[in-house]
C-alpha positions in Angstrom: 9.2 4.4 21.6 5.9 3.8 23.9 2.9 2.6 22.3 -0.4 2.4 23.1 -2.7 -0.4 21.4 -6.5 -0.6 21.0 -7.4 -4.4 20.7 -11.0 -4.0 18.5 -13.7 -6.6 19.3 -15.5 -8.6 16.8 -17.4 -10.9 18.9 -18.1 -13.1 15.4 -14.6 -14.1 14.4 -11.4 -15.2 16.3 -9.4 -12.6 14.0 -8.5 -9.8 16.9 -7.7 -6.4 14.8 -6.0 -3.8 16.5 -4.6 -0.4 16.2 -2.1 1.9 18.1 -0.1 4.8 18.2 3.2 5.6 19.8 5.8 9.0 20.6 9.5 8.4 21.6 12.7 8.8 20.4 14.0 8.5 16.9 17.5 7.3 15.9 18.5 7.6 11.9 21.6 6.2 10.4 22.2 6.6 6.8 25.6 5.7 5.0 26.2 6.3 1.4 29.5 4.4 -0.4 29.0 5.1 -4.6 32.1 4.6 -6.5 33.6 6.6 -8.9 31.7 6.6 -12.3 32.8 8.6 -15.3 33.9 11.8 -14.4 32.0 12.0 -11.1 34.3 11.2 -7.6 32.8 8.6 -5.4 30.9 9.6 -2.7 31.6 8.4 0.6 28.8 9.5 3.8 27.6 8.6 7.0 25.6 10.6 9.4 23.5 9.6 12.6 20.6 12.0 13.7 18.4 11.2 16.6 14.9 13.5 17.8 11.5 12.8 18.5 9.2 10.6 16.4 6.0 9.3 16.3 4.1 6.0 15.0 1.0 4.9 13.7 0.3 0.8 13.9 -2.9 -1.3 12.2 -2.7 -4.9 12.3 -4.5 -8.2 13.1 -3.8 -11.4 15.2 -4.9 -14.7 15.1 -4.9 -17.1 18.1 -3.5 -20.5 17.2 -6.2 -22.8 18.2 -3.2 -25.5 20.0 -1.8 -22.6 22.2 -4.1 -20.0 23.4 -1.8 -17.4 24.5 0.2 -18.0 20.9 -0.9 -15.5 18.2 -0.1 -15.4 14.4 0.2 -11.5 13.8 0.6 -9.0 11.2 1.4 -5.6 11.2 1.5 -2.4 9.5 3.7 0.7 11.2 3.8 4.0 9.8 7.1 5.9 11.5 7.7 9.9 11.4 9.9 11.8 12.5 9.4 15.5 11.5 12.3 17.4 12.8 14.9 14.4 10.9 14.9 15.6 7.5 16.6 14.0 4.6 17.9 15.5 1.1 16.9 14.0 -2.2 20.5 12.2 -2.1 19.7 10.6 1.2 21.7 12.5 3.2 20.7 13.6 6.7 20.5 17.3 7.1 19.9 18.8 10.1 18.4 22.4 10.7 18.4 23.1 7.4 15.2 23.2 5.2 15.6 23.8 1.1 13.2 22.5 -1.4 15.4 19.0 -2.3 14.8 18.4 1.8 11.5 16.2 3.2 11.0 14.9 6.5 11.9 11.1 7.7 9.1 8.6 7.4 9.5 4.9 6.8 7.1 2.3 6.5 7.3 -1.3 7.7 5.3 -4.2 7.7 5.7 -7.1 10.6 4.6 -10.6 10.6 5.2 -12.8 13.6 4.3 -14.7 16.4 3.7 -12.7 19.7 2.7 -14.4 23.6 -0.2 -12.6 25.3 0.1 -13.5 29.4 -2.9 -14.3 31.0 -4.5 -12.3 33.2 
């Protein structure tokens, strides 16, 4: 995936938010192993699907005031893909659309360190 970030600039604080947006590719694995349970079989899945997707990203980092080029970060990414869809089992389903079916999105949230090169 390629992103594109937007540092914003708050001239009174050293906290540096930012936010960015990225379109690439999109790779979904999902596997499914539920035992037997009553008079239901176990269930036994795994698919791979891979298209286009796109993310959103808001975060903040924090320069460490010992290293310069060191930043504390955190980080908020909101991923979609909308031609992956997913069944209300979790199943991949591909080209088919039915009313148990919604597109893949997942949500993550980073926290790190990250090195910024001078330039």
């Amino acid at each position: 995936m390629a992103n594109i970030y937007y540092d914003i600039n708050l001239s009174s604080t050293s906290l540096k938010p930012f936010v960015g947006i990225g379109a690439g590719g999109v790779t979904v694995h999902s596997k499914f192993d539920f035992p037997a349970a009553g008079t239901q079989s176990a269930i036994n899945s795994s698919k791979t699907s891979s298209n286009y997707g796109f993310q959103l990203s808001l975060g903040a980092r924090y320069p460490l005031p010992s290293a310069s080029n060191i930043n504390l970060y955190a980080q908020y990414k909101h991923i979609m893909a909308p031609n992956i869809k997913i069944d209300t089992s979790g199943q991949i389903v591909n080209g088919s659309t039915s009313p148990t079916t919604e597109r893949y999105s997942n949500n993550l949230f980073n926290v790190g360190l990250s090195y910024r090169f001078s330039m």
